[in-house]
C-alpha atoms as one frame of an Amber mdcrd trajectory, in Angstrom:
protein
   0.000   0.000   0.000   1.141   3.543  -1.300   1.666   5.433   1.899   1.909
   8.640   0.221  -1.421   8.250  -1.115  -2.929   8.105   2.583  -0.848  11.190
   3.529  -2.236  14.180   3.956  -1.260  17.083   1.595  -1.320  20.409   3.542
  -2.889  23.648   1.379  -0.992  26.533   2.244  -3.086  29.269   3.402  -1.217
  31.723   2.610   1.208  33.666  -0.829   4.734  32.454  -0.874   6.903  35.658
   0.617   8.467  38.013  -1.228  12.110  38.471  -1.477  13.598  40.528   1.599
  15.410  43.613   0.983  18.178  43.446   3.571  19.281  47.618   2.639  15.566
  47.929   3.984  16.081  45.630   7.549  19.846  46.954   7.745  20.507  49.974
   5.976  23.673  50.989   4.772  24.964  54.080   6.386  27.370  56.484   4.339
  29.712  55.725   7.358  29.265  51.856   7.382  29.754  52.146   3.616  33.009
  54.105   4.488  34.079  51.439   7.205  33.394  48.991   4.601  35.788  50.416
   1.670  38.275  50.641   3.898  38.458  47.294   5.063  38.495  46.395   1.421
  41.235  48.266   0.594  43.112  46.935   3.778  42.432  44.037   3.197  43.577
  44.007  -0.584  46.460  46.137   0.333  47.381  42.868   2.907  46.532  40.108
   0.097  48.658  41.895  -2.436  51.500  41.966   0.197  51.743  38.263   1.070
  51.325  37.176  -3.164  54.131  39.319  -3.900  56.157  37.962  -1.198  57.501
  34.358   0.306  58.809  31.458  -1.762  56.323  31.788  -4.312  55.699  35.197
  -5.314  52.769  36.132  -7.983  52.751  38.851 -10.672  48.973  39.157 -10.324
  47.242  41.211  -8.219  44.149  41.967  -6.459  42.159  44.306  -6.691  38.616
  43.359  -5.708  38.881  40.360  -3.321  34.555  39.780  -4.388  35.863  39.019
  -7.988  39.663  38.165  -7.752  39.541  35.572  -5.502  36.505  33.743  -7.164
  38.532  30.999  -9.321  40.529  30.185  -6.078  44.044  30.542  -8.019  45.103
  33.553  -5.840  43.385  31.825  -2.495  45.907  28.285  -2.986  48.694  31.201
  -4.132  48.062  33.369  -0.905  48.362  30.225   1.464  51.245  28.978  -0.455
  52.876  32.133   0.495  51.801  32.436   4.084  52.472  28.670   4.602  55.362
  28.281   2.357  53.482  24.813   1.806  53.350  23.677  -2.043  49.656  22.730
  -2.580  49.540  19.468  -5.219  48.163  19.697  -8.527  45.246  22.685  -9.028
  43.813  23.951 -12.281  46.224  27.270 -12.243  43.737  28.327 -15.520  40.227
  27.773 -14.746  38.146  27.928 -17.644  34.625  26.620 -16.058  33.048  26.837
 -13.008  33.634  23.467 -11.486  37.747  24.036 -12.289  37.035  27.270  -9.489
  35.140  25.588  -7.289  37.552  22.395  -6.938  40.439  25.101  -6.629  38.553
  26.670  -3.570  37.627  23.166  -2.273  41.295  22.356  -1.848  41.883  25.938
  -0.785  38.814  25.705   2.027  39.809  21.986   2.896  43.228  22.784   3.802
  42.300  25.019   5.903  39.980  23.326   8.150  43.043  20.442   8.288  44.910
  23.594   9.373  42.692  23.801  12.192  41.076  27.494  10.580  37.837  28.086
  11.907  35.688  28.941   9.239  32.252  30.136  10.079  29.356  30.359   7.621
  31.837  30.189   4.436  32.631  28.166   1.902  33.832  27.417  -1.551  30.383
  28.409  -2.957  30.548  31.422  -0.992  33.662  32.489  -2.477  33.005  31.918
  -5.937  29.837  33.586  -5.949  31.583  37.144  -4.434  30.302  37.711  -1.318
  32.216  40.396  -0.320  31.061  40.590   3.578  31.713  36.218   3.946  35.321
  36.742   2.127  36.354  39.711   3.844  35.672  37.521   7.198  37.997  34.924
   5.270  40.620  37.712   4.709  40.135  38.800   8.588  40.988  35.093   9.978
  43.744  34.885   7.283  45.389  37.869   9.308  44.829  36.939  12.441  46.009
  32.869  11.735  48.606  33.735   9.717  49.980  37.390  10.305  49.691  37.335
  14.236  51.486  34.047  13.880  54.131  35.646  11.975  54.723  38.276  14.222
  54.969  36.460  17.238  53.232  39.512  19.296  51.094  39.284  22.609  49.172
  41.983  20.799  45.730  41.791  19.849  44.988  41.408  15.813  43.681  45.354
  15.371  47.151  45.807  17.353  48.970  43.919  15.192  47.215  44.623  12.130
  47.755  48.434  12.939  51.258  47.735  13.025  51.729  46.465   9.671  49.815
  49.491   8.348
């Protein structure tokens, strides 16, 4: 006997929701817009200073991390250089959108065998540019990696400051 069949179907009583507007919930203030930019641009400043140096320096550069970092070449080349670990074979020349996502895979799942704890992001989240998610990527980066570097008692804005 089909037990779908005997299930009850629920009718839903009411329209499917429209689409939330998060400017509307959270508005973007010129000043959080500001705050914003300029973490970007610290941020890619920081990025473009560990790929041009360590054992495996890049000619490329970054200049929007939403877009740049989306294939996951620069990601493997950024921990490469703050590692100094060779990652094995990854598609250096992406040409479709799985080739990007298994570069950030192997990117995102050395990380977590790195002990990196990595809250609500992922390769998807990467590849799709979501600027707030890979900032927070950039932000652990520095305070794993950076900090680490340093050797300071500091805290990371301390440190971070410093390197400014």
């Amino acid at each position: 006997m089909d037990q779908q069949a005997n299930t009850p179907q629920r009718e839903s009583s009411t329209a499917p929701m429209p689409p939330v507007d998060t400017n509307q919930i959270l508005p973007m203030t010129s000043s959080s817009r500001e705050w914003q930019n300029i973490q970007h641009t610290t941020f890619v400043n920081w990025v473009n200073d560990k790929l041009s140096s360590g054992k495996n320096p890049t000619g490329r550069k970054v200049e929007r991390l939403n877009t740049d970092l989306s294939d996951g070449v620069l990601l493997i080349r950024l921990l490469e250089n703050l590692t100094g670990v060779k990652f094995p074979k990854y598609n250096a020349a992406p040409k479709l959108a799985a080739h990007s996502l298994v570069n950030l895979d192997i990117a995102f799942q050395y990380l977590r065998e790195e002990g990196v704890k990595l809250v609500s992001i992922g390769s998807q989240n990467v590849f799709n540019g979501d600027l707030t998610l890979i900032m927070g990527l950039v932000w652990t980066l520095i305070q794993k990696y950076q900090i680490k570097i340093k050797g300071t008692q500091g805290s990371a804005k301390q440190v971070m400051l410093e390197w400014l």
